[in-house]
C-alpha positions in Angstrom: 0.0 0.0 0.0 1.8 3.3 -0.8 2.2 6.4 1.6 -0.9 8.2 0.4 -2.9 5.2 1.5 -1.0 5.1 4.7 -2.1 8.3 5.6 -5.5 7.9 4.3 -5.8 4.3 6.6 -7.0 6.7 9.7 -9.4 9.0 8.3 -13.2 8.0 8.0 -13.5 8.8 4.4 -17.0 9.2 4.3 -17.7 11.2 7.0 -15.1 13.5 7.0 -16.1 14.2 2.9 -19.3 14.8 4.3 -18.7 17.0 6.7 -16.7 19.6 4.3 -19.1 19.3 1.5 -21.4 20.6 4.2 -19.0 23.3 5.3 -18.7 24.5 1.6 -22.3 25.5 1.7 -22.0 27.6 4.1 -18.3 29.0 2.6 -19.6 29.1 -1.2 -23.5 29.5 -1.0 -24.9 31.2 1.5 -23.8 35.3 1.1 -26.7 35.4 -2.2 -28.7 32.6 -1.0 -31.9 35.1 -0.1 -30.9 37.1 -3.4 -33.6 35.1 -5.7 -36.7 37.5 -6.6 -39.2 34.9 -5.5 -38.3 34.8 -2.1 -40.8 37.5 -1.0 -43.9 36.3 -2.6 -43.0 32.9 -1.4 -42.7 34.1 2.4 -45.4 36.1 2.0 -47.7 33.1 0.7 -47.0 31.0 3.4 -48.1 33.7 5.7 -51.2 33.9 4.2 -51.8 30.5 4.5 -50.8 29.9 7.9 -53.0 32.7 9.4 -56.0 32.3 6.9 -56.2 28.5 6.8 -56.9 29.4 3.4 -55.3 28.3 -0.2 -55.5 31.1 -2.6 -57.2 31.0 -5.9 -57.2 34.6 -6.5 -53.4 36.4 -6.5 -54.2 38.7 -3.3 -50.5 40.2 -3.9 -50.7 42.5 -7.1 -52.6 46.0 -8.1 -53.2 44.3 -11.3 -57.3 43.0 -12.3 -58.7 40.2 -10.6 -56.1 37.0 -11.7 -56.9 33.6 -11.1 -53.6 32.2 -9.2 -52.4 28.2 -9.0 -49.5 28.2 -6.1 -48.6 24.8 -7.2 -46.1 25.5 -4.2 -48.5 26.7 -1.4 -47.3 23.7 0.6 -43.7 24.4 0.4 -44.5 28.3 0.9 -46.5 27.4 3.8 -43.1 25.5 5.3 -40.6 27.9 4.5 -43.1 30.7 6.4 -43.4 28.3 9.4 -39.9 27.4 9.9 -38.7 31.3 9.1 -41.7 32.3 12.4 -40.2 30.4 14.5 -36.2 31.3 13.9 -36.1 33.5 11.6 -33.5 33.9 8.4 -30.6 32.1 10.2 -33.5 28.5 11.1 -34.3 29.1 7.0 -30.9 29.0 5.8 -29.8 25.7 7.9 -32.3 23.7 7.4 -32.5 24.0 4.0 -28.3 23.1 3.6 -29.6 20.6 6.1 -32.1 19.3 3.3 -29.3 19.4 0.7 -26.5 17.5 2.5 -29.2 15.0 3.6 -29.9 14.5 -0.1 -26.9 14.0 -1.7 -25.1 12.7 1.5 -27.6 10.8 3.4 -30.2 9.5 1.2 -28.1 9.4 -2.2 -24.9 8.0 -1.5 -26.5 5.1 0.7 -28.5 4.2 -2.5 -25.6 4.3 -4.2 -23.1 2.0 -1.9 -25.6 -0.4 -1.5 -26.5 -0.6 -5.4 -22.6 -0.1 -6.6 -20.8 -1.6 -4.4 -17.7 0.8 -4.1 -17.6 3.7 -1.7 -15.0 4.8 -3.0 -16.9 5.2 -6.2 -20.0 6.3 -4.6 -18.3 9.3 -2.5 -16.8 11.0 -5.9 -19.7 10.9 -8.1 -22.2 12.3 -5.2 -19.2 14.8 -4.4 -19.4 15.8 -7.7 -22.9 15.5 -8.4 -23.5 17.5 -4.9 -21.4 20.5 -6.1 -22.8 20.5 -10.3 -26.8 20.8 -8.6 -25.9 24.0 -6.4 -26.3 26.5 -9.2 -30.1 25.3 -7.9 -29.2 25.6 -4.2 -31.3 28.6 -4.1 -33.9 29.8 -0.9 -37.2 27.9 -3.2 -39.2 25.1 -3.5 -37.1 23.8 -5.2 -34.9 22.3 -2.8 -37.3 20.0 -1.4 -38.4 19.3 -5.0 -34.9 17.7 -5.8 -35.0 15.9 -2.2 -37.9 14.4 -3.9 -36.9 13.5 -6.9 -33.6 11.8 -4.9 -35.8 9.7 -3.5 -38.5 8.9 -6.2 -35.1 8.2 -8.6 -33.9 5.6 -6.1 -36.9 3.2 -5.4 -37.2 3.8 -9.5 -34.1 2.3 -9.7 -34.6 -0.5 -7.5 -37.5 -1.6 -9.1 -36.0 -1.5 -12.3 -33.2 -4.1 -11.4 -33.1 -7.3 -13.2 -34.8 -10.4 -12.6 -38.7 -11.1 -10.9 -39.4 -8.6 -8.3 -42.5 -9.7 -6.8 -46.0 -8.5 -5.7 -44.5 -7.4 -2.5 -41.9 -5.5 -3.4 -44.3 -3.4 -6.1 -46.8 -2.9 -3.5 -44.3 -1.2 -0.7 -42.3 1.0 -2.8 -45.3 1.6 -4.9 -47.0 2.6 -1.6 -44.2 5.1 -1.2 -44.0 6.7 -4.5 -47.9 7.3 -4.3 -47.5 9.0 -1.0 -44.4 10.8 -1.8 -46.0 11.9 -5.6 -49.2 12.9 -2.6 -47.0 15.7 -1.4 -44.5 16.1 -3.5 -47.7 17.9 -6.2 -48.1 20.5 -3.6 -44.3 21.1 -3.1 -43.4 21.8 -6.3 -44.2 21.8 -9.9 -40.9 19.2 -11.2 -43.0 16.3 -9.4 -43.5 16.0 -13.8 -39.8 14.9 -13.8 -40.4 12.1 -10.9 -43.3 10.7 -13.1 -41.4 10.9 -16.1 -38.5 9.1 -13.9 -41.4 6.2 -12.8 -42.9 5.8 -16.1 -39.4 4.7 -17.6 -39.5 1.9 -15.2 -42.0 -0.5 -16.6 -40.8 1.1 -20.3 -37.1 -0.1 -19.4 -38.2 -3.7 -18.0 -40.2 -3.9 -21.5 -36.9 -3.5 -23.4 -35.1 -6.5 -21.5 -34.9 -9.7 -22.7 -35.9 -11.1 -19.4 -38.9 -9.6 -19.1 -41.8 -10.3 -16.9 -45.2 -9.5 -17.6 -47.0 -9.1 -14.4 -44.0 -7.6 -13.3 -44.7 -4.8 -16.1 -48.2 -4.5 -15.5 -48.1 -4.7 -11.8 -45.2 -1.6 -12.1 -47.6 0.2 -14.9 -50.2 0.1 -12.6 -47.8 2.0 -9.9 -47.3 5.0 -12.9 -50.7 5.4 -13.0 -51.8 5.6 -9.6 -49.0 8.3 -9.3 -50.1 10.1 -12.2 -53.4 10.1 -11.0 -52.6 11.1 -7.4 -51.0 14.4 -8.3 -54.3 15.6 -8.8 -55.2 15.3 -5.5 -54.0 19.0 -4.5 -56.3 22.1 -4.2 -57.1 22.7 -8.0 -56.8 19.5 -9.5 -55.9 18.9 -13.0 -55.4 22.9 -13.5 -52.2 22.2 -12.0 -51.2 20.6 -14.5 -52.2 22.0 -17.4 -50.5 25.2 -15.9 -47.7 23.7 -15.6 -48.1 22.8 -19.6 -48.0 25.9 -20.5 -45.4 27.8 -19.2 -43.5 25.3 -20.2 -44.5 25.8 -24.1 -43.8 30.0 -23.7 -40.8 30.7 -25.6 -41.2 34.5 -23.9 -40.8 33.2 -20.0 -37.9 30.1 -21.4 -35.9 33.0 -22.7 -36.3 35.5 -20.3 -35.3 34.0 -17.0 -31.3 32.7 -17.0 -32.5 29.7 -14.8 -34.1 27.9 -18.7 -31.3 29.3 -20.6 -28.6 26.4 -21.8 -25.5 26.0 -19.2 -22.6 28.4 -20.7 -20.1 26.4 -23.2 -16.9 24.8 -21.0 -18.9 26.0 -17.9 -18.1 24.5 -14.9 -21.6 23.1 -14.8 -21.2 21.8 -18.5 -18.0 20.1 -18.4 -19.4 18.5 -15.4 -22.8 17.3 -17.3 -20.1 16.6 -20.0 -18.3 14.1 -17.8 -21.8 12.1 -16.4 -22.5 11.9 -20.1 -19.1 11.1 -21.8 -17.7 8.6 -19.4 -20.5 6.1 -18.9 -20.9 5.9 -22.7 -17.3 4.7 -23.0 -17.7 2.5 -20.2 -20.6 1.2 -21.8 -18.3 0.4 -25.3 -15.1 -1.0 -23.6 -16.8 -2.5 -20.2 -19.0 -5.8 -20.2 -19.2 -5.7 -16.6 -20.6 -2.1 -16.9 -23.4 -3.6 -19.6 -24.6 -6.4 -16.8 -25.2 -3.3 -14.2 -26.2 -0.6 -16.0 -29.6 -1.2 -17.8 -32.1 0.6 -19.8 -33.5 2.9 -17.0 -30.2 4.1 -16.1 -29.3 5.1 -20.0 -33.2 6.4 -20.9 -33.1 8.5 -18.0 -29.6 10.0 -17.9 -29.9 10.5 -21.3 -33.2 12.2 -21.5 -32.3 14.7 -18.5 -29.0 15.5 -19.5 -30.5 16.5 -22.7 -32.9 18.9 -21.0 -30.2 20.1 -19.2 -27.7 21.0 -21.4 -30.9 22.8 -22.8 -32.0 24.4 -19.5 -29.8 25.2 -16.9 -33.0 24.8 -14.2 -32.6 20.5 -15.1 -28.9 20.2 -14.2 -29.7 19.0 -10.4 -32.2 16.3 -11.8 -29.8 15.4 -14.6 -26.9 14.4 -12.5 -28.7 12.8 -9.4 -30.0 10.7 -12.2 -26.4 10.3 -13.5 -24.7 9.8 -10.4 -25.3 5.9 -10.2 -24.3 5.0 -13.9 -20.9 7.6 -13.1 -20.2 5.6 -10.4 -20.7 2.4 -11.8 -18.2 3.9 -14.3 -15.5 4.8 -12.4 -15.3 1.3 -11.5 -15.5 -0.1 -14.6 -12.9 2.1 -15.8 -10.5 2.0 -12.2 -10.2 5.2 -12.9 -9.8 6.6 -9.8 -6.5 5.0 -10.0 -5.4 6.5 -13.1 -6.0 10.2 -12.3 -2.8 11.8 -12.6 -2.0 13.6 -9.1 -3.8 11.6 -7.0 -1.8 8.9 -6.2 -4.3 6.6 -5.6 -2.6 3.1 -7.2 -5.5 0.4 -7.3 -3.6 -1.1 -4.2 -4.7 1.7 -2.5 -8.7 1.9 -3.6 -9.0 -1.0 -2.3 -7.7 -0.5 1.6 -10.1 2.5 1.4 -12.6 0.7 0.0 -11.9 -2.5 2.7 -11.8 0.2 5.8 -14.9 2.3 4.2 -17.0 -0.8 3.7 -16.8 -1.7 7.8 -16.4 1.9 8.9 -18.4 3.8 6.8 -20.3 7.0 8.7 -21.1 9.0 5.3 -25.1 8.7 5.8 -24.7 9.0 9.4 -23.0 12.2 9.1 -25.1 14.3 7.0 -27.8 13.4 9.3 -25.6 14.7 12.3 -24.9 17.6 10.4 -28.0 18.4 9.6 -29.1 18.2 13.1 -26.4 20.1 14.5 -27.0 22.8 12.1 -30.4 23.6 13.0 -30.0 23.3 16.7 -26.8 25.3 16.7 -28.1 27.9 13.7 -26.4 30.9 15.7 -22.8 29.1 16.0 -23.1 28.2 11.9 -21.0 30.2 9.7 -23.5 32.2 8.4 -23.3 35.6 5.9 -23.1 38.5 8.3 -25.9 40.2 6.0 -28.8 37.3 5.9 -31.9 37.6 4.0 -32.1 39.7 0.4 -28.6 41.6 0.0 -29.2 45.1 0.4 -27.1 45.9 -2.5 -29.9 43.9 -5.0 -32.8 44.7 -3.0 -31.8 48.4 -1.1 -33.9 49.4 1.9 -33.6 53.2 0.8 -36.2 51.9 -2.3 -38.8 50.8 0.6 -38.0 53.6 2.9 -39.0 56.5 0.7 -42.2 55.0 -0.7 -43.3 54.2 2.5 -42.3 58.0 3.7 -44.1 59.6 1.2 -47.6 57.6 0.9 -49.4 55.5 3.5 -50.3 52.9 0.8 -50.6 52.7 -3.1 -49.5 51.1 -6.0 -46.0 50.6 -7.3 -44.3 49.8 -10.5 -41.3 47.7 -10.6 -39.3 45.1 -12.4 -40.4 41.9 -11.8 -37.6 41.0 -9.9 -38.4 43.6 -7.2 -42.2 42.7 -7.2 -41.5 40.3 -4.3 -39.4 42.3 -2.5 -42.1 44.9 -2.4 -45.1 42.4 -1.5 -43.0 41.0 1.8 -42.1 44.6 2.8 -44.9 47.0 2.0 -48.2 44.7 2.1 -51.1 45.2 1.9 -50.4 49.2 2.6 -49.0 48.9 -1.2 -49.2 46.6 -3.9 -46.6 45.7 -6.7 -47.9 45.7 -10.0 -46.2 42.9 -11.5 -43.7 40.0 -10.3 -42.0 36.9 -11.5 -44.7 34.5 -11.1 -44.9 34.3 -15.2 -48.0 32.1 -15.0 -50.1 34.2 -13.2 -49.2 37.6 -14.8 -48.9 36.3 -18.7 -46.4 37.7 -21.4 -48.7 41.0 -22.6 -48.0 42.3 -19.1 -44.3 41.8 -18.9 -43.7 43.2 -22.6 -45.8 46.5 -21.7 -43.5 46.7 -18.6 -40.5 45.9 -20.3 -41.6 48.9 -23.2 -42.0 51.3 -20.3 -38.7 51.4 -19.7 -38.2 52.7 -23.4 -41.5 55.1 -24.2 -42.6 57.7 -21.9 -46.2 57.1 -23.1 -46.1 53.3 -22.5 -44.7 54.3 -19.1 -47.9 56.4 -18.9 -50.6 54.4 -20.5 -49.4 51.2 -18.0 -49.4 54.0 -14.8 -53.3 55.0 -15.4 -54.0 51.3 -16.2 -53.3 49.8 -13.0 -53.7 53.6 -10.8 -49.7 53.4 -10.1 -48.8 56.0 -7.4 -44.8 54.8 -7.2 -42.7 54.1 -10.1 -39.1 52.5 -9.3 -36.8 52.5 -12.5 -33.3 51.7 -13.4 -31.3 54.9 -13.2 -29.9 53.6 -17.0 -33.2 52.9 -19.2 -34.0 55.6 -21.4 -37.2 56.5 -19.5 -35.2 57.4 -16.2 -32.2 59.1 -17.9 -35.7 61.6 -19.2 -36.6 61.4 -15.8 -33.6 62.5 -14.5 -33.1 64.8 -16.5 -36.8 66.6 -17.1 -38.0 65.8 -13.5 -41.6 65.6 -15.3 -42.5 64.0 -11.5 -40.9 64.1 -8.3 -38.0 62.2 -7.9 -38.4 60.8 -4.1 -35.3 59.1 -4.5 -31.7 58.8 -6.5 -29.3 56.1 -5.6 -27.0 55.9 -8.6 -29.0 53.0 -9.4 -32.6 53.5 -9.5 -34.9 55.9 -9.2 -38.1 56.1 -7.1 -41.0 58.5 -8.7 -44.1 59.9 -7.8 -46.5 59.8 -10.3 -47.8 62.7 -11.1 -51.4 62.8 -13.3 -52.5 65.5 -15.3 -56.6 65.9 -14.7 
């Protein structure tokens, strides 16, 4: 065994990657993890919801007409709100890295040792998959949305392994996908990617030669009673078909950076690169590869890593889905023992993997972690600003509106929208937001052409009865601001501009 093994024979592995994956969070994440414009309508839903025991169906938020609203995340609004009452911005920021390191450290890697094999293996392609899905690591839904996918993708998995599986085993794991596709359709909207990810597992048994019939049917049936039980949420099948069409608006897909494509030799896309490129040349040079790696794993690494090298907003999906066919890869290929500068020798791999396979407190530690990170939030190393970052979301903006009127009506970029709805209501309402569903593409294009035409500016201020106008200091319409002063300027940052509106009777 050489030195680097030597040194390596008295550190627990697992835990100890564990533990600084969770300290990177904190060191990489944190300092913009408020910064996402949704934050404050999401807050501010869950508020709603906890003190009216109510689930909206008309947005109460915006100045704009009457809108029917679907919150297909009222349940995971109404969480973040209850956890955020009772300890504030520093409870919300660890227990959601608490649901992150539990994903990919507790609940994905002890899938993946026990359907691998190598720990060894298993720590590097969650490592890696861990750090490629935070560009999602945002304060959303999300993140319990990709804790549920985890865990949808790995009874998937299980019950698309070969050979007979039994009415058993389809009944308790299709037990738990119903119940987790029962909650998971109120968390968040990507529950479509978990029944996509259940679907391919009777489609996947049908391409093996070894097939089994009432194993197919008996796992069809499963798909189906998922599929059907997302519609048991507060409006039904609307949910879905809202969820249809934003995802057929070109407008919304190329507005928000989230759906653009990852940037070319990106981080994030040679990464995606890697869970693509080496599994397919383990599956040409590897037999042993070919035995574990089926259909399921190649239809739905495949498929996802498509849509994300389309759409940044997949890349957490595509590589928990890719981390078990990486794995299986690198030990197809040894080639953790090839990797120039590592100096691990095979020799090596497998004392780690010998002492990791008895000793291995991976799991254990992310759940330890977790724990300790909620109970001890005030000793975490947390951002000294928490919450929205005063330099995206200024104060001043909310100090001299609210100095100036006791309530009205403002219009701002969408990304400010939610700022103003957690701050200033009901005493003011926001005009528009980035909840695209709800407020349609006519709506953000006018907005967007106020910033250009002093008229459209106009016509979109007596439309909706807008008392506050906050504009970028560098569109067209506040440089004739600035410089006319047609209405009082309340407020000049550098940055923006806050206006009273001013109407001519």
């Amino acid at each position: 065994m050489n030195r680097i093994a030597q040194v390596l024979s008295g550190v627990p592995l697992a835990a100890t990657l564990t533990v600084l994956a969770y300290a990177s969070i904190y060191l990489t994440q944190m300092s913009f993890f408020a910064d996402d414009p949704g934050v404050g309508w999401h807050l501010k839903t869950g508020e709603l919801i906890r003190e009216s025991l109510v689930i909206p169906r008309i947005d109460p938020f915006l100045a704009s007409e009457p809108r029917m609203w679907i919150a297909d995340q009222w349940l995971s609004d109404l969480i973040l709100f209850s956890v955020f009452h009772c300890g504030g911005w520093e409870l919300l920021y660890v227990s959601l890295a608490g649901v992150w390191i539990v994903c990919f450290f507790g609940i994905l890697l002890r899938a993946l040792r026990r359907q691998v094999g190598s720990i060894v293996a298993s720590l590097v392609a969650v490592t890696v998959a861990f750090k490629c899905a935070q560009v999602h690591f945002i304060l959303r839904p999300v993140v319990f949305s990709i804790l549920c996918f985890a865990c949808a993708f790995v009874i998937s998995r299980v019950l698309s392994r070969p050979g007979p599986l039994g009415g058993r085993t389809i009944l308790l794991n299709g037990s738990f996908l119903c119940l987790l596709f029962a909650i998971w359709s109120n968390l968040h909207p990507a529950f479509v990617l978990g029944l996509f990810v259940v679907l391919l597992v009777p489609a996947s048994r049908i391409l093996r030669s070894d097939r089994c019939f009432s194993d197919i049917f008996g796992l069809s049936v499963v798909a189906g009673l998922c599929a059907l039980i997302t519609c048991v949420n507060p409006y039904g099948t609307d949910l879905h078909k809202s969820i249809v069409w934003l995802g057929q608006s070109r407008y919304f897909m190329s507005l928000n950076s989230e759906w653009l494509p990852p940037e070319i030799w990106s981080f994030e896309w040679l990464v995606l690169a890697g869970f693509v490129v080496l599994p397919g040349l383990a599956a040409l040079t590897s037999s042993s590869f070919r035995k574990r790696v089926g259909w399921f794993d190649l239809l739905a690494t495949g498929c996802l890593a498509f849509a994300a090298f389309r759409s940044v907003r997949f890349m957490p999906f595509a590589v928990i889905a890719g981390v078990f066919p990486l794995a299986e890869a690198f030990v197809s290929l040894a080639v953790l023992s090839k990797i120039p500068g590592l100096g691990l020798s095979a020799a090596c791999v497998r004392a780690l993997e010998r002492r990791e396979v008895t000793r291995s407190y991976g799991e254990l530690s992310a759940y330890l972690c977790a724990l300790i990170g909620v109970l001890g939030s005030r000793f975490m190393p947390l951002p000294n600003i928490l919450g929205p970052q005063p330099t995206r979301y200024p104060p001043s903006l909310l100090q001299a509106i609210r100095a100036d009127s006791p309530g009205g009506v403002v219009l701002a970029s969408p990304d400010l929208g939610g700022f103003i709805t957690a701050n200033l209501y009901p005493s003011f309402r926001a005009v528009i937001d980035d909840r695209n569903a709800l407020i349609g593409e006519e709506l953000y294009q006018q907005y967007f052409q106020s910033l250009k035409s002093i008229e459209t500016l106009k016509d979109v201020t007596e439309r909706f009865r807008v008392t506050h106008v906050v504009l970028p200091k560098g569109s067209a319409v506040g440089q004739e601001m600035a410089s006319e002063r047609r209405w009082p300027i309340l407020l000049d940052d550098g940055k923006s501009l806050v206006v009273r509106v001013m109407r001519e009777y």
